[in-house]
HTML snippet that shows the backbone in 3Dmol.js (N, CA, C, O; Angstrom):
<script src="https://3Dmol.org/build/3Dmol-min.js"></script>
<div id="view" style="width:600px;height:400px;position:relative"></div>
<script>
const pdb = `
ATOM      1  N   UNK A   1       0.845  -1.199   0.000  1.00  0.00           N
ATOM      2  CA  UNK A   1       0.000   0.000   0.000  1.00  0.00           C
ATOM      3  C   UNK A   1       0.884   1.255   0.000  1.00  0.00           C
ATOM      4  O   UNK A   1       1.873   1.480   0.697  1.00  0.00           O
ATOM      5  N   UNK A   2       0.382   1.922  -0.817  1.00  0.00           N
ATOM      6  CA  UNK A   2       1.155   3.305  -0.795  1.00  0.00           C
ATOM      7  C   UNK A   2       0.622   4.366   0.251  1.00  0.00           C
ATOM      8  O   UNK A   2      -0.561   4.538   0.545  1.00  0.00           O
ATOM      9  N   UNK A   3       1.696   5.032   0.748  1.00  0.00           N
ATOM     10  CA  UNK A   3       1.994   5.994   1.609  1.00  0.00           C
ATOM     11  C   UNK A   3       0.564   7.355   1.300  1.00  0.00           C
ATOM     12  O   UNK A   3       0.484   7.879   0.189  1.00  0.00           O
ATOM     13  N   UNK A   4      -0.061   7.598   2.022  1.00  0.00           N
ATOM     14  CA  UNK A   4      -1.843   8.569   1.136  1.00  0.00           C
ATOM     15  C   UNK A   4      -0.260  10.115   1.398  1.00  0.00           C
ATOM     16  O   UNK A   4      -0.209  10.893   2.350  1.00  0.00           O
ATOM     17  N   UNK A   5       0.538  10.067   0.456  1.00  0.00           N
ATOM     18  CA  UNK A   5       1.257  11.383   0.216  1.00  0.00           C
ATOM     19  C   UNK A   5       1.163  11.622  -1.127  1.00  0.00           C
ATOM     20  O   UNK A   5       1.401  10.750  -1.962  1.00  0.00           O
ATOM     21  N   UNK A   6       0.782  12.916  -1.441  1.00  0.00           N
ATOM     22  CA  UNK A   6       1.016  13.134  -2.585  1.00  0.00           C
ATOM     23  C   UNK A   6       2.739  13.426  -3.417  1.00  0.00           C
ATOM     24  O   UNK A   6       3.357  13.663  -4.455  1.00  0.00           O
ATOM     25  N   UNK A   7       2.765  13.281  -2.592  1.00  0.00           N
ATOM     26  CA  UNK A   7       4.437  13.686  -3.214  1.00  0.00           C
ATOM     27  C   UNK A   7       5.160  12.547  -2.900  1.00  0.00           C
ATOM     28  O   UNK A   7       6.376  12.704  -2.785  1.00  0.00           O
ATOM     29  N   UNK A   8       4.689  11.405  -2.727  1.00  0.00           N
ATOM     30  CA  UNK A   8       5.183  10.169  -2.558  1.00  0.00           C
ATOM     31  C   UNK A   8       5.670  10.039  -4.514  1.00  0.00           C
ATOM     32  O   UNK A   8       5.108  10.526  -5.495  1.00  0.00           O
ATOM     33  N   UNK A   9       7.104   9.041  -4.381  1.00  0.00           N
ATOM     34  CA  UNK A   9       7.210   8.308  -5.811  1.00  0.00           C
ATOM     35  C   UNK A   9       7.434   7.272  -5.665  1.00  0.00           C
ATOM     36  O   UNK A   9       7.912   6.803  -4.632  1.00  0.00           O
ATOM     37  N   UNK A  10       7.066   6.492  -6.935  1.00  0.00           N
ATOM     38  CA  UNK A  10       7.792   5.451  -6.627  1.00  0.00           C
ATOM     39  C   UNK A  10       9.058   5.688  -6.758  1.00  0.00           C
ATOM     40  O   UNK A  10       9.542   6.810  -6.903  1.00  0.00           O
ATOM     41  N   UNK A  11      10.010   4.059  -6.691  1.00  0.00           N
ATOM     42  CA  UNK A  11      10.922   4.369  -7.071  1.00  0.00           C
ATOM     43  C   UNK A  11      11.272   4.064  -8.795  1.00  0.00           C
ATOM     44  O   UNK A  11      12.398   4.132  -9.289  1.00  0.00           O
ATOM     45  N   UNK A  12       9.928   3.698  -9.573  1.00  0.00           N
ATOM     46  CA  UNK A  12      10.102   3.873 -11.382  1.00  0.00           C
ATOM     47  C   UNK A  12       9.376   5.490 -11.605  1.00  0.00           C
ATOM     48  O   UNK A  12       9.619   6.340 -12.462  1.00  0.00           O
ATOM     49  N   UNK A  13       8.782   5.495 -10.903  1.00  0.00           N
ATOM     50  CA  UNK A  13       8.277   7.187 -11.657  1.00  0.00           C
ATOM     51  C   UNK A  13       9.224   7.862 -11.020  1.00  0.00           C
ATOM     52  O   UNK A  13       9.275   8.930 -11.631  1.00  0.00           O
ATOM     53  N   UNK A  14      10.289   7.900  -9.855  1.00  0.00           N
ATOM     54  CA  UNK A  14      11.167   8.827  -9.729  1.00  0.00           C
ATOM     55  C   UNK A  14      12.584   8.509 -11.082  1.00  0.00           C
ATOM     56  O   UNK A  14      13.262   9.368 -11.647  1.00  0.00           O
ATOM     57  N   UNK A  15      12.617   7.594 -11.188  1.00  0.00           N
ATOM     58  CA  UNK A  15      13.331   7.089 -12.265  1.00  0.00           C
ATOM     59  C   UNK A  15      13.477   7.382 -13.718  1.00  0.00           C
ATOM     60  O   UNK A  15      14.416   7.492 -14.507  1.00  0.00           O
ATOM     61  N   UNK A  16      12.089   7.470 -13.763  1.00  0.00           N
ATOM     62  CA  UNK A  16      11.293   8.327 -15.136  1.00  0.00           C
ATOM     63  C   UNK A  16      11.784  10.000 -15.013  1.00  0.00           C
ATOM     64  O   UNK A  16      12.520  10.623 -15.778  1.00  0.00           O
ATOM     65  N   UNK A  17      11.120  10.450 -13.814  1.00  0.00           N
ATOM     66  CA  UNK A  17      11.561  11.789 -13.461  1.00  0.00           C
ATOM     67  C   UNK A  17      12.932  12.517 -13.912  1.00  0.00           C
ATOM     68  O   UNK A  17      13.177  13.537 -14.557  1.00  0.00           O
ATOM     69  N   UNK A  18      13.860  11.336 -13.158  1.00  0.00           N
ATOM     70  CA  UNK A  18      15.317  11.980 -13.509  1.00  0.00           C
ATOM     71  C   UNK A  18      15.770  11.688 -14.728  1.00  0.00           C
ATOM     72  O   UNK A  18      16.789  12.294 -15.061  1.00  0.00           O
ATOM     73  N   UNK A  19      15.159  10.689 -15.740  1.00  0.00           N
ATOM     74  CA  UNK A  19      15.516  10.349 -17.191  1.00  0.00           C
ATOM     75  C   UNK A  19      14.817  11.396 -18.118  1.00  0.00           C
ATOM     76  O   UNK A  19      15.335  11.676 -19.199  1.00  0.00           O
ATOM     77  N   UNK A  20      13.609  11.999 -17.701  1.00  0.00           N
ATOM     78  CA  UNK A  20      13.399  13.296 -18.277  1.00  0.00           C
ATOM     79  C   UNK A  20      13.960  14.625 -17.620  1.00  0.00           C
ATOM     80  O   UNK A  20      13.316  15.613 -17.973  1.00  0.00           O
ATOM     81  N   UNK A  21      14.649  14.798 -17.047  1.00  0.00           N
ATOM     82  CA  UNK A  21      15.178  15.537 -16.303  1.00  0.00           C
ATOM     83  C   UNK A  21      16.499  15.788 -16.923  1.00  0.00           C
ATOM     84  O   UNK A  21      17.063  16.883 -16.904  1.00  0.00           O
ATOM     85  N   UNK A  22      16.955  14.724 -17.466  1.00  0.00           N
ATOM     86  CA  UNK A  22      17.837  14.710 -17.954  1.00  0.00           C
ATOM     87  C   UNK A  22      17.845  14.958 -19.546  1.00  0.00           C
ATOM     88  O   UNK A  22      18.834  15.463 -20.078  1.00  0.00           O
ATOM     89  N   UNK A  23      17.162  14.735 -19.991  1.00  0.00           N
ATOM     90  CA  UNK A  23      16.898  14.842 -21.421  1.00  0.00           C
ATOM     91  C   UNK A  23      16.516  16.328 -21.606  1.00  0.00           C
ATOM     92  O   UNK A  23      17.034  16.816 -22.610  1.00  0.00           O
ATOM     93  N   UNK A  24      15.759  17.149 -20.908  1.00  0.00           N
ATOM     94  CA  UNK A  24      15.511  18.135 -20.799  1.00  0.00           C
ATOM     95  C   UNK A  24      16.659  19.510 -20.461  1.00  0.00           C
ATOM     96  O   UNK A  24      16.592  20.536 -21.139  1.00  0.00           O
ATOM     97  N   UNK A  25      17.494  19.380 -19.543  1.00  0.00           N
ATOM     98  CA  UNK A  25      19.041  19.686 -19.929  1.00  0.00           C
ATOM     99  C   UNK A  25      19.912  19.395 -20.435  1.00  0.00           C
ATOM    100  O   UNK A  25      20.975  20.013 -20.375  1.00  0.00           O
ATOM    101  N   UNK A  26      19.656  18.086 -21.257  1.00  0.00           N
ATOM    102  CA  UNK A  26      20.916  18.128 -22.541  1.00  0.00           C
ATOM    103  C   UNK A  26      19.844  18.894 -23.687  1.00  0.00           C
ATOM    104  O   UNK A  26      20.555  19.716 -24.267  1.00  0.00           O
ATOM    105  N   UNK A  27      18.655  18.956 -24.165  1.00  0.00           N
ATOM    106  CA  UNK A  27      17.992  19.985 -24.815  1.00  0.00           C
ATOM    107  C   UNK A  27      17.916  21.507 -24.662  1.00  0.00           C
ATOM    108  O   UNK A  27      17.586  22.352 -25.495  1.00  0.00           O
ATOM    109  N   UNK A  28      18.308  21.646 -23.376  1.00  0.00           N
ATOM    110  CA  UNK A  28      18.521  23.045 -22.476  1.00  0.00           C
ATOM    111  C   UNK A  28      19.481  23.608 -23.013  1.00  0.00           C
ATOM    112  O   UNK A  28      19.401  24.648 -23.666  1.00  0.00           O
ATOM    113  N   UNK A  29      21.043  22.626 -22.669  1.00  0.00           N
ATOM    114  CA  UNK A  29      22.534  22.983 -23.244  1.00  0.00           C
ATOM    115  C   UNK A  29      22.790  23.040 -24.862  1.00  0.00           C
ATOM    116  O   UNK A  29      23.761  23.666 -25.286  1.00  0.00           O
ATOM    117  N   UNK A  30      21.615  22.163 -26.030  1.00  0.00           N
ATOM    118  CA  UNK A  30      22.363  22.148 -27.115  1.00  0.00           C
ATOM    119  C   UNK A  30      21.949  23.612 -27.552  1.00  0.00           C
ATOM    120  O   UNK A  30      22.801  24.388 -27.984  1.00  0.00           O
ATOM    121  N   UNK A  31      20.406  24.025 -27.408  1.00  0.00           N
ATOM    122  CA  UNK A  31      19.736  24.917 -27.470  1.00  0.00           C
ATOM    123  C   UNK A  31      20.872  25.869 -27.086  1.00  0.00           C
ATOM    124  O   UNK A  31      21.828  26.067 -27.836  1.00  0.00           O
ATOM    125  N   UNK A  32      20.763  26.321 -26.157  1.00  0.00           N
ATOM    126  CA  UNK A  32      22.097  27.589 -25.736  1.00  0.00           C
ATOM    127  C   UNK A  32      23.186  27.477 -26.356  1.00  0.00           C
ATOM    128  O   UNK A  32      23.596  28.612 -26.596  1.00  0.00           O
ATOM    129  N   UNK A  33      24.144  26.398 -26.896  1.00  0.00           N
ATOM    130  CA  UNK A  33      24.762  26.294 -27.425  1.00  0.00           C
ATOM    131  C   UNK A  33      24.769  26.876 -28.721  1.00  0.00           C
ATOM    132  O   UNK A  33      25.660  27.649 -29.074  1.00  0.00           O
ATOM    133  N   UNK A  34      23.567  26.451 -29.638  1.00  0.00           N
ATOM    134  CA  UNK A  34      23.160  27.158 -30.851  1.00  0.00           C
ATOM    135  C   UNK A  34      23.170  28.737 -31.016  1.00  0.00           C
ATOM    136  O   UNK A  34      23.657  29.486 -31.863  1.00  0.00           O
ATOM    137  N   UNK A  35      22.361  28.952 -29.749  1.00  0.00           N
ATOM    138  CA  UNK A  35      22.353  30.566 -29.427  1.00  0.00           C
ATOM    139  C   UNK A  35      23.570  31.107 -29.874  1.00  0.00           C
ATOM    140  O   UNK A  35      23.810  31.803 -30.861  1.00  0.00           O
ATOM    141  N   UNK A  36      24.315  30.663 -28.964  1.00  0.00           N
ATOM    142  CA  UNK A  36      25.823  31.460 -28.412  1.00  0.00           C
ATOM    143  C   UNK A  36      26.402  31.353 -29.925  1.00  0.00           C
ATOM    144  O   UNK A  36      26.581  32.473 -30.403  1.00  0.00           O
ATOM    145  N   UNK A  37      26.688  30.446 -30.664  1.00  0.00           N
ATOM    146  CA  UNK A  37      26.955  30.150 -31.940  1.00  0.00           C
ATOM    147  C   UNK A  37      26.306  31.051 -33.020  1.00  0.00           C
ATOM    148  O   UNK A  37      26.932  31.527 -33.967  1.00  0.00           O
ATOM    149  N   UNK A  38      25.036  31.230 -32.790  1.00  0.00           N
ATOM    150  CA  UNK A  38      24.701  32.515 -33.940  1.00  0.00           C
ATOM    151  C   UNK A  38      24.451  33.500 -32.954  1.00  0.00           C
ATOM    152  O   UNK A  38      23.317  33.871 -33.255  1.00  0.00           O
ATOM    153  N   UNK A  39      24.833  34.214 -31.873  1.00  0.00           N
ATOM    154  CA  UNK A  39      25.222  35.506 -31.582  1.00  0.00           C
ATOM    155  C   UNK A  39      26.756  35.856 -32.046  1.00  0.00           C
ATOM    156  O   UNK A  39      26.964  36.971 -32.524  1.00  0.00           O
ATOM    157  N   UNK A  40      28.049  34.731 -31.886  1.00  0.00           N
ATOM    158  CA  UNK A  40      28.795  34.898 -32.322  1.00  0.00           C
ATOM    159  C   UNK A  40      29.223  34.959 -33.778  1.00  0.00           C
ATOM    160  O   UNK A  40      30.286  35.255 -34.324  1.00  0.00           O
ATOM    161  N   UNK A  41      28.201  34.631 -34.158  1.00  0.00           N
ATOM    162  CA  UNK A  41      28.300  34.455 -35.521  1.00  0.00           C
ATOM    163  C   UNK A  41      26.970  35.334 -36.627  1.00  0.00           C
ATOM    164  O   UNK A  41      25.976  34.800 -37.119  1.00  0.00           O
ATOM    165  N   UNK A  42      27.260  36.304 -36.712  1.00  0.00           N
ATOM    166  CA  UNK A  42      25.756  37.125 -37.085  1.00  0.00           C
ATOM    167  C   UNK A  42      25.853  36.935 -38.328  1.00  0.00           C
ATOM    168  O   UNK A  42      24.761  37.144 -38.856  1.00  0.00           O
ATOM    169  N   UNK A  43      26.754  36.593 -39.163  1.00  0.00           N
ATOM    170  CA  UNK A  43      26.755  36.497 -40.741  1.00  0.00           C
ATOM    171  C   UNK A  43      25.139  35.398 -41.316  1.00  0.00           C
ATOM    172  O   UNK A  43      24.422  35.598 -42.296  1.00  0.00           O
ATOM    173  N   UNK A  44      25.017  34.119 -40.101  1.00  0.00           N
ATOM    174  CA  UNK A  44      24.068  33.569 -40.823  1.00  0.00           C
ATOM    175  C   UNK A  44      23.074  33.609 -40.561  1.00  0.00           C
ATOM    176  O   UNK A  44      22.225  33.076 -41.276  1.00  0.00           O
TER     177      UNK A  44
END
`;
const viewer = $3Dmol.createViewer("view");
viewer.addModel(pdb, "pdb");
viewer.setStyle({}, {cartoon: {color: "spectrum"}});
viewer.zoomTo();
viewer.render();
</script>
């Protein structure tokens, strides 16, 4: 029986959590990356 918390996880949906968590800052970093690349670069 689960814990009546809402902020209870398991331990696969916390699992899930940090695997999108993660995917979401390497999308964070390429994104900025791009940025920085055409601010430095205004020709294109």
């Amino acid at each position: 029986m689960l814990p009546n918390n809402p902020f209870f996880l398991t331990p696969e949906q916390a699992q899930t959590l940090l695997k999108e968590r993660e995917e979401f800052r390497r999308l964070y970093l390429e994104a900025m990356d791009q940025l920085n690349f055409y601010k430095a670069n205004p020709q294109n």
